[in-house]
MARLO-181605 format. One line per field, with one value per atom (N, C-alpha, C): x, y, z. Coordinates in Angstrom, 1 decimal. Example, Ala and Ser with C-alpha at 12.3 -4.5 7.8 and 13.67 -1.06 7.14 Angstrom:
x c(13.2,12.3,13.2,12.8,13.7,12.9)
y c(-5.7,-4.5,-3.3,-2.2,-1.1,0.0)
z c(7.8,7.8,7.8,7.1,7.1,7.9)
***
This chain:
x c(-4.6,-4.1,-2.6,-1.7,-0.6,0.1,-1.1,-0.7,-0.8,-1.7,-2.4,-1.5,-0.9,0.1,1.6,2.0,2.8,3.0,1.6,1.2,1.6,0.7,1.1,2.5,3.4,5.0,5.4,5.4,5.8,5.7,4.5,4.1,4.5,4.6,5.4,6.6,7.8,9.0,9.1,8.3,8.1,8.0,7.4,7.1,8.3,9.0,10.2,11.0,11.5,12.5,12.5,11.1,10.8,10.9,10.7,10.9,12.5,13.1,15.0,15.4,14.9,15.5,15.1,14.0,13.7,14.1,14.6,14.8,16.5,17.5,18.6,18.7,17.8,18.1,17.3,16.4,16.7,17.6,18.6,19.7,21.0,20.5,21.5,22.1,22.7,23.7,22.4,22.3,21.4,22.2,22.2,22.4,21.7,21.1,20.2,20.3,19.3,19.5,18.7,19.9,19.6,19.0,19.6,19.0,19.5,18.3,18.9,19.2,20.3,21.1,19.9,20.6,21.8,21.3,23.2,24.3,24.5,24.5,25.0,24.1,24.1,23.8,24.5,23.0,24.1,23.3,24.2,23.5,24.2,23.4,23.8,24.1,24.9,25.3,24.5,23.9,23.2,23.9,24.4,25.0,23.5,22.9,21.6,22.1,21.5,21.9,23.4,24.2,25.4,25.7,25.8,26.6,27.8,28.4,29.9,30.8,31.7,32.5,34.5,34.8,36.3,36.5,35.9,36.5,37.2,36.3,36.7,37.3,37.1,37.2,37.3,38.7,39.1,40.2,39.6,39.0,37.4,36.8,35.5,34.9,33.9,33.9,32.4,31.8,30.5,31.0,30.4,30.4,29.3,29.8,28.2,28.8,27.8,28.6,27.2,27.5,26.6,26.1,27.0,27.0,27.5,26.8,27.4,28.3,28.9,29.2,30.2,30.3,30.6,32.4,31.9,33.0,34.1,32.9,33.8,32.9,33.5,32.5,33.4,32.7,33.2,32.7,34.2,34.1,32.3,32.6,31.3,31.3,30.2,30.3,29.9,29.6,29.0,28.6,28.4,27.6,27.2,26.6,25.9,26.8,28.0,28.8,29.5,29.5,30.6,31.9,32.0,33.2,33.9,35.1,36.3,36.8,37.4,38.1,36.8,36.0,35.1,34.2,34.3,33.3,34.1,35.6,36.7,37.0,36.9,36.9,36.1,34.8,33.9,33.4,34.0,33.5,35.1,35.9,37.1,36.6,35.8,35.5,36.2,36.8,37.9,37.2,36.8,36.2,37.2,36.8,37.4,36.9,36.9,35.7,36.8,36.2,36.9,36.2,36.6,36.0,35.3,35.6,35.2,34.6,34.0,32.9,31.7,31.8,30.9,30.7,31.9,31.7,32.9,31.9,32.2,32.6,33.8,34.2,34.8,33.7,34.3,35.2,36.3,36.7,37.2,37.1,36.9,38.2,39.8,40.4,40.2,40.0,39.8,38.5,37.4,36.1,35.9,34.9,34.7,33.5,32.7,31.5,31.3,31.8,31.4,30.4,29.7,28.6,27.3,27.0,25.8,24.8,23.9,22.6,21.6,21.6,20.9,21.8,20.6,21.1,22.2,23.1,23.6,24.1,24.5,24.7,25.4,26.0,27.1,26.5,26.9,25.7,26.7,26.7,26.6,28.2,28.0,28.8,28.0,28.7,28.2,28.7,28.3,28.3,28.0,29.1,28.9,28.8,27.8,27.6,26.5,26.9,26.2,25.6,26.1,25.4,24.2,24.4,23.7,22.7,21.1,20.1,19.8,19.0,18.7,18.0,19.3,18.5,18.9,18.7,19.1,20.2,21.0,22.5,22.4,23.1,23.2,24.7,24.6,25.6,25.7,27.0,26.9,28.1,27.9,28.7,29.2,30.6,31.7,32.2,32.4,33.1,32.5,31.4,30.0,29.4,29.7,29.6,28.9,28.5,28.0,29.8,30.0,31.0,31.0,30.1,30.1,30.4,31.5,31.4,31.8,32.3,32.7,31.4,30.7,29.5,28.6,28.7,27.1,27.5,27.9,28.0,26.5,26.7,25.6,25.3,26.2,26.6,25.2,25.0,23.8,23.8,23.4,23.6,22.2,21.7,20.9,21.0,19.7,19.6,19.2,19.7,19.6,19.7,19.0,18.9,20.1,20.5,22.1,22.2,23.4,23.4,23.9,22.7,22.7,21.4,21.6,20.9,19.9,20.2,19.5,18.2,17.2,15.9,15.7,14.8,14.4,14.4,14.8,14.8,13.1,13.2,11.9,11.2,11.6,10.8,12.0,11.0,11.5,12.6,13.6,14.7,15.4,14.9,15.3,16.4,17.1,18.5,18.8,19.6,19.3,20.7,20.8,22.1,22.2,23.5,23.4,23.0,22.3,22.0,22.8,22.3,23.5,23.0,24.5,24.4,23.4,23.5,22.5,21.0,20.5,19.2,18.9,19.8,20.6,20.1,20.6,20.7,19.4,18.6,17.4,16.6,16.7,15.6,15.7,17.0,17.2,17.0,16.6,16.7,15.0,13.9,12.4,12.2,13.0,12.1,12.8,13.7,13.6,12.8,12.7,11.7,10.0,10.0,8.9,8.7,9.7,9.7,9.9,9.9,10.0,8.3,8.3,6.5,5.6,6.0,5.3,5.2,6.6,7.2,6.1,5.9,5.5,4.0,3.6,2.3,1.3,2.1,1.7,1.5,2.2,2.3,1.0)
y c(-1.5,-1.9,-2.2,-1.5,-1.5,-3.0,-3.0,-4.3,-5.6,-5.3,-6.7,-6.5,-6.2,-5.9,-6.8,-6.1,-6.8,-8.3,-8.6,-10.0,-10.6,-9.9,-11.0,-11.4,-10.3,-10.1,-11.3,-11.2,-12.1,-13.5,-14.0,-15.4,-15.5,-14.4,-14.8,-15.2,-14.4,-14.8,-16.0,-16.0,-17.9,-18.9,-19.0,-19.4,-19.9,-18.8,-18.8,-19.8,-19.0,-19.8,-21.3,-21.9,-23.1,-23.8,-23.1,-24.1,-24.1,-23.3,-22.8,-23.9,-24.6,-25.2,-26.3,-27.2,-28.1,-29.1,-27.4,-28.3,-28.5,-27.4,-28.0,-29.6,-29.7,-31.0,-32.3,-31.9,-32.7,-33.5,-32.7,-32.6,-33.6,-34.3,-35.0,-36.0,-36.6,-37.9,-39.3,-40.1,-41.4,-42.7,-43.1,-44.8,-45.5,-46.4,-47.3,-48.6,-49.5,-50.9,-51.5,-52.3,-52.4,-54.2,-54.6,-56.8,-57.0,-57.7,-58.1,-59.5,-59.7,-60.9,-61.7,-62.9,-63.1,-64.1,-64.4,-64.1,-62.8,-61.9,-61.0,-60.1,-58.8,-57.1,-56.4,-55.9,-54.7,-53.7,-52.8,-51.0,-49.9,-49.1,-48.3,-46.7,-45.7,-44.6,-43.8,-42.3,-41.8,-40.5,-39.5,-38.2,-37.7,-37.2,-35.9,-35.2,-34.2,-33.2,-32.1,-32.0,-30.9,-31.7,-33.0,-33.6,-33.6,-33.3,-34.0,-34.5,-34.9,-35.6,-35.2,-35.6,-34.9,-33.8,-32.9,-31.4,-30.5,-30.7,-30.1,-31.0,-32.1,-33.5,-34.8,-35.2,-36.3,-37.3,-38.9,-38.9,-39.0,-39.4,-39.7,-41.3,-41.6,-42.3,-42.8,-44.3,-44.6,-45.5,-45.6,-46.0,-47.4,-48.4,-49.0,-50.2,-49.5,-50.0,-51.0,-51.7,-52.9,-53.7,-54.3,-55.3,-56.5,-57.5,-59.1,-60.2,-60.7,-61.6,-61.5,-60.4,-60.0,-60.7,-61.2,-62.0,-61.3,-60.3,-59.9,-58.3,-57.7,-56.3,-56.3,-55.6,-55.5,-54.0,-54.1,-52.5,-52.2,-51.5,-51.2,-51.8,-52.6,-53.3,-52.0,-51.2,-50.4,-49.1,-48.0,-46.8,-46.1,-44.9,-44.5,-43.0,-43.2,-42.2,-41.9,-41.5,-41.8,-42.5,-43.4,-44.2,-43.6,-43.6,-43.2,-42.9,-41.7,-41.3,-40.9,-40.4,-40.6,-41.6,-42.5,-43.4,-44.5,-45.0,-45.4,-45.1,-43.6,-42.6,-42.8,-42.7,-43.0,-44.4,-45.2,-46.2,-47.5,-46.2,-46.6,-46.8,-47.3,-47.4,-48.5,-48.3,-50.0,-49.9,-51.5,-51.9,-51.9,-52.0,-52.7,-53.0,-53.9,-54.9,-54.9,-54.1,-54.4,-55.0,-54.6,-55.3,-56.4,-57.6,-59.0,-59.2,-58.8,-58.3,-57.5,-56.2,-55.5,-54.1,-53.8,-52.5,-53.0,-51.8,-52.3,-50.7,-50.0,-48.9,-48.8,-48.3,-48.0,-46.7,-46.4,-45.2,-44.7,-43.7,-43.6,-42.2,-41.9,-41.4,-40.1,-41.1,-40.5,-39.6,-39.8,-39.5,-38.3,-37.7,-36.4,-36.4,-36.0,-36.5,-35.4,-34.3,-33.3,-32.9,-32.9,-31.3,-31.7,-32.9,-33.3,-32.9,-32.5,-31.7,-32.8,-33.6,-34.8,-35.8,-36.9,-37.8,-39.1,-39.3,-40.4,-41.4,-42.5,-43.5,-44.5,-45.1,-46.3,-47.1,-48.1,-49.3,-50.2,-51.6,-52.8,-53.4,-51.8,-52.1,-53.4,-54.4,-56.0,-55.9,-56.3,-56.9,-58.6,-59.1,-60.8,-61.3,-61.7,-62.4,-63.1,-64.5,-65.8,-66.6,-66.0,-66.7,-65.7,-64.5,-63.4,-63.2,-62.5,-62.4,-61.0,-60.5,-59.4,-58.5,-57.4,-56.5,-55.3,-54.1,-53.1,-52.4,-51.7,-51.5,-49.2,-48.6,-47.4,-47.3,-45.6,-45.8,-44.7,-44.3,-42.1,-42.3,-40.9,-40.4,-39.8,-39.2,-37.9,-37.6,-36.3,-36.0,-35.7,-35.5,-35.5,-33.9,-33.2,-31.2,-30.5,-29.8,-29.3,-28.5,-28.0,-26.6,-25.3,-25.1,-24.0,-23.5,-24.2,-24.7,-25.6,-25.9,-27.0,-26.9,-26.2,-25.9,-26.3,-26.5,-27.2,-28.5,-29.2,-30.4,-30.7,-32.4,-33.3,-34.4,-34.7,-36.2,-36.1,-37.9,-38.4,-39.1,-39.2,-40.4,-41.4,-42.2,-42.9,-44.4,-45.3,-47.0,-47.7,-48.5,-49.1,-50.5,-51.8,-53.0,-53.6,-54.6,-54.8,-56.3,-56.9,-58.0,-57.9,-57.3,-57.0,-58.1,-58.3,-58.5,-57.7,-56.8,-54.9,-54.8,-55.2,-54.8,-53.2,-52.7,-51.6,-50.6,-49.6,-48.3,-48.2,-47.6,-47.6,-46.6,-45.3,-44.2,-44.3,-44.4,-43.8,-42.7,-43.2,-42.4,-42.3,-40.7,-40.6,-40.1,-40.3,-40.2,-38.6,-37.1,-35.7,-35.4,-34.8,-33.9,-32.9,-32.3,-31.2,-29.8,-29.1,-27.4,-26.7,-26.2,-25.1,-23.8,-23.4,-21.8,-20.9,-20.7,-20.0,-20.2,-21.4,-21.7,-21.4,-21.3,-21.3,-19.3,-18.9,-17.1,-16.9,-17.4,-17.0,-17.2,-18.3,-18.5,-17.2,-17.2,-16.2,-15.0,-14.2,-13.4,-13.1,-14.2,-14.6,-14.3,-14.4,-14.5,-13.1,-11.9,-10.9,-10.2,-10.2,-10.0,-9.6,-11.2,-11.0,-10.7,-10.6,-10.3,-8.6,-7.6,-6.6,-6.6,-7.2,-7.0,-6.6,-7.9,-8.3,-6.8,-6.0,-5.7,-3.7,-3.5,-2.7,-2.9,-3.9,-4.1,-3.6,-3.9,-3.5,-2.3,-1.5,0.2,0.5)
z c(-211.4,-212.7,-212.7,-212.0,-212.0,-211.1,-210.2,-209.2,-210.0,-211.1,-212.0,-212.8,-213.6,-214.8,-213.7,-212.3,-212.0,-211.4,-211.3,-211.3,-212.4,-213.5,-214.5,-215.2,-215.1,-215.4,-214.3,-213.2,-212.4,-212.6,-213.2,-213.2,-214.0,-215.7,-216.7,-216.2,-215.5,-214.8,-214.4,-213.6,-212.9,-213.8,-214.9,-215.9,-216.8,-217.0,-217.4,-217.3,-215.8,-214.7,-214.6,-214.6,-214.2,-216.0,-216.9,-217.8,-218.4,-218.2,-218.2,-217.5,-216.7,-215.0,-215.9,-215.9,-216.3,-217.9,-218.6,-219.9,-219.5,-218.9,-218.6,-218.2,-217.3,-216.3,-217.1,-218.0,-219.2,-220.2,-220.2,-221.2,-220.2,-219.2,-218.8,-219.2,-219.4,-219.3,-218.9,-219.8,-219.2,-219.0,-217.7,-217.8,-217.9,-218.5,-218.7,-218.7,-218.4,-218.5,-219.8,-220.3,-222.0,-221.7,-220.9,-220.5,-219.2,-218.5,-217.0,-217.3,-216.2,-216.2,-214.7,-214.3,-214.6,-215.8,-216.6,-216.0,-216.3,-217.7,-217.8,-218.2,-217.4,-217.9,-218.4,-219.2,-220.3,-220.1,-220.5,-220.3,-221.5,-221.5,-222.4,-222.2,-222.4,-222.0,-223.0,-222.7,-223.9,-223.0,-224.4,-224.6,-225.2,-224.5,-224.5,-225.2,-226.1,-227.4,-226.3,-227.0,-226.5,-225.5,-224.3,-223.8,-223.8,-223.2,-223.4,-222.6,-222.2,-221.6,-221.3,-220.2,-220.2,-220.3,-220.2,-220.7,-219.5,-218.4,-216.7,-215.8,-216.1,-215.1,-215.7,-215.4,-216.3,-215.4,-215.7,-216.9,-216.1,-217.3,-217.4,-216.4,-215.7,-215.1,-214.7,-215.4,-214.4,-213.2,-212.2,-211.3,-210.7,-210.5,-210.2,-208.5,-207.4,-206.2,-205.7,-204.4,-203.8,-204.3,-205.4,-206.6,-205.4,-206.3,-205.3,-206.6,-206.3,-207.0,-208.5,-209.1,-210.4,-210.6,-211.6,-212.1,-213.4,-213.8,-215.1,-215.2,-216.2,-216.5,-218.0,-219.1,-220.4,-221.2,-221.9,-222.4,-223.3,-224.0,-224.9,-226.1,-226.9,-227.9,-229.2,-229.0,-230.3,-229.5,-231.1,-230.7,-232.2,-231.6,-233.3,-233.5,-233.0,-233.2,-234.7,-235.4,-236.9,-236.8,-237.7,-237.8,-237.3,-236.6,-237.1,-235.5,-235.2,-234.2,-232.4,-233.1,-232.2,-231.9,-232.8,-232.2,-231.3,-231.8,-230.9,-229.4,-229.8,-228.6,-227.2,-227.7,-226.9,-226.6,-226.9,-226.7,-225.6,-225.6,-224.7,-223.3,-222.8,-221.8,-220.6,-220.2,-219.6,-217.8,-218.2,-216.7,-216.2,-214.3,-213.2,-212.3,-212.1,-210.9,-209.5,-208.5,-207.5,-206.2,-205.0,-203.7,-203.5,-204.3,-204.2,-205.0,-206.2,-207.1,-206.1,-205.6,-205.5,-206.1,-206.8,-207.4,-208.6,-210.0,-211.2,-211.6,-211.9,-212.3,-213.7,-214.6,-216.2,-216.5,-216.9,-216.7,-218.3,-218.7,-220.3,-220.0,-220.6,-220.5,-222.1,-223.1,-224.2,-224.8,-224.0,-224.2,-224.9,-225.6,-226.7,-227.3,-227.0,-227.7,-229.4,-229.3,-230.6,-230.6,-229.5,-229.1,-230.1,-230.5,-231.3,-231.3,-232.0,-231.5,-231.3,-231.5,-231.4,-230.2,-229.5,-228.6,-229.2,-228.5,-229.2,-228.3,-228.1,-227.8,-227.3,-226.5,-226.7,-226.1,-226.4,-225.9,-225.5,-225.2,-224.4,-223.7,-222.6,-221.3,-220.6,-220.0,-219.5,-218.0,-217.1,-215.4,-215.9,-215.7,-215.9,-214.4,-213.7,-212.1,-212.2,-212.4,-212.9,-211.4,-210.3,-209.0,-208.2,-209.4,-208.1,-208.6,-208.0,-208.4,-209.2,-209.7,-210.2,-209.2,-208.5,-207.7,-208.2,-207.5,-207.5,-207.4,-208.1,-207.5,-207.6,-206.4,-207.4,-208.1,-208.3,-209.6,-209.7,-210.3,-210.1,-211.5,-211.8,-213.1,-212.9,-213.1,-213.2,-214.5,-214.8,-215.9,-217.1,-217.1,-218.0,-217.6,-218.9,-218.4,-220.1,-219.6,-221.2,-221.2,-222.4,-222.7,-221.9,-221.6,-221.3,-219.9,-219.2,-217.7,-216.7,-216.2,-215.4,-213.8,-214.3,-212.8,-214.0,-215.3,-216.1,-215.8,-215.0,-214.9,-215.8,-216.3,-216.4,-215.9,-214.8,-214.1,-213.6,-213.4,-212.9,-211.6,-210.8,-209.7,-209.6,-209.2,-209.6,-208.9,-209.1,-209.1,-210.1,-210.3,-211.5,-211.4,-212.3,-211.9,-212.4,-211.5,-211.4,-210.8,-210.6,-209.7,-208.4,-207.8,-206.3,-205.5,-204.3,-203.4,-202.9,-203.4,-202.4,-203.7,-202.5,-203.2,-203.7,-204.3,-204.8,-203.9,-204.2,-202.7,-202.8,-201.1,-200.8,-201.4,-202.1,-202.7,-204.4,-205.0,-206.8,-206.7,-207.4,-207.5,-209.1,-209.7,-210.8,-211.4,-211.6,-211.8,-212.4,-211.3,-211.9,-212.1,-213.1,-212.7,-211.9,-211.7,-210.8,-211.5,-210.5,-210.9,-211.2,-212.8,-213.0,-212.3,-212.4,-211.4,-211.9,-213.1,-214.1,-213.7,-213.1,-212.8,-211.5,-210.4,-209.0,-208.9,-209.9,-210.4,-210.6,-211.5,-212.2,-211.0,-210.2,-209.2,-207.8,-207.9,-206.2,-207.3,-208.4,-209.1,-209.0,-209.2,-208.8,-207.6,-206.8,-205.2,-204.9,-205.2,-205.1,-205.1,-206.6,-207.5,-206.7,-205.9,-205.6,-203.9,-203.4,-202.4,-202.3,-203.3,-203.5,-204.2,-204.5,-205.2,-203.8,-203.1,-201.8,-201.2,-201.0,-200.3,-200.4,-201.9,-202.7,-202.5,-202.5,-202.2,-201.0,-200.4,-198.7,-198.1,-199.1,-198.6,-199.1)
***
């Protein structure tokens, strides 16, 4: 009776753990492809509910490398942020196209998102490369953390369609943030747990 009772506490635990873990890593930072070029791609940044930006690590920064050709990159045309100081804010995004056009670096000094409980938006960062074809490019995030932390990071790394040459990676790659410690704790806090169950069992 006692061994069944600690079964089922345990799996509840596991249970737990695995949905704590999953809904954090939910809550990340999205880059997305909003139109493929050529000539020109646009993409859109999405602030996941409590997002935020700049707070541990600044400034803020997407990244997009193994790009061919790129002639131009352009700040963000809009977002569904409220008029005024934050929507400005977040939408300071200043390109810079370096290494012959192969890598396109947006870097946002001012960024703040205001901890929204809801998803929000900025939309139509551009890669303008009128000779190159539509391939695959990756692409990583910095500076993107919940509040509560400079280890809740939300940065993403990822591939994304771009004006690259570089066909598709050979296995699906979904763009994660990094593990918070919290979930890092709860899990080695599980396999005690059960390695003392194990451990109890046997006698």
């Amino acid at each position: 009776m006692i061994t069944a009772v600690r079964t089922a506490l345990l799996r509840k635990l596991l249970i737990a753990v695995a949905l704590l873990a999953s809904a954090g890593q939910a809550l990340a930072v999205q880059w997305t492809l909003t139109s493929a070029g050529p000539p020109v791609w646009t993409y859109t940044l999405t602030f996941d509910p409590f997002d935020n930006c700049n707070l541990f690590v600044s400034p803020s920064t997407i990244t997009m490398t193994a790009l061919s050709g790129v002639t131009a990159a352009g700040t963000p045309t809009g977002s569904d942020f409220p008029v005024g100081a934050l929507d400005t804010n977040n939408r300071n995004w200043v390109p810079v196209v370096s290494g012959g056009g192969t890598k396109v670096v947006w870097t946002n000094t001012t960024c703040g998102t205001g901890n929204f409980g809801s998803a929000k938006h900025v939309t139509g960062f551009t890669i303008t490369a009128a000779a190159s074809p539509n391939g695959t490019a990756p692409f990583v995030t910095t500076g993107m953390a919940k509040d509560t932390g400079i280890a809740n990071s939300v940065d993403i790394v990822g591939f994304i369609a771009g004006p690259s040459a570089a066909a598709a990676p050979p296995v699906p790659f979904q763009p994660t943030p990094t593990a918070s410690p919290l979930t890092l704790v709860l899990l080695s806090l599980v396999l005690v747990a059960f390695g003392m169950w194990q451990v109890k069992r046997r006698r």
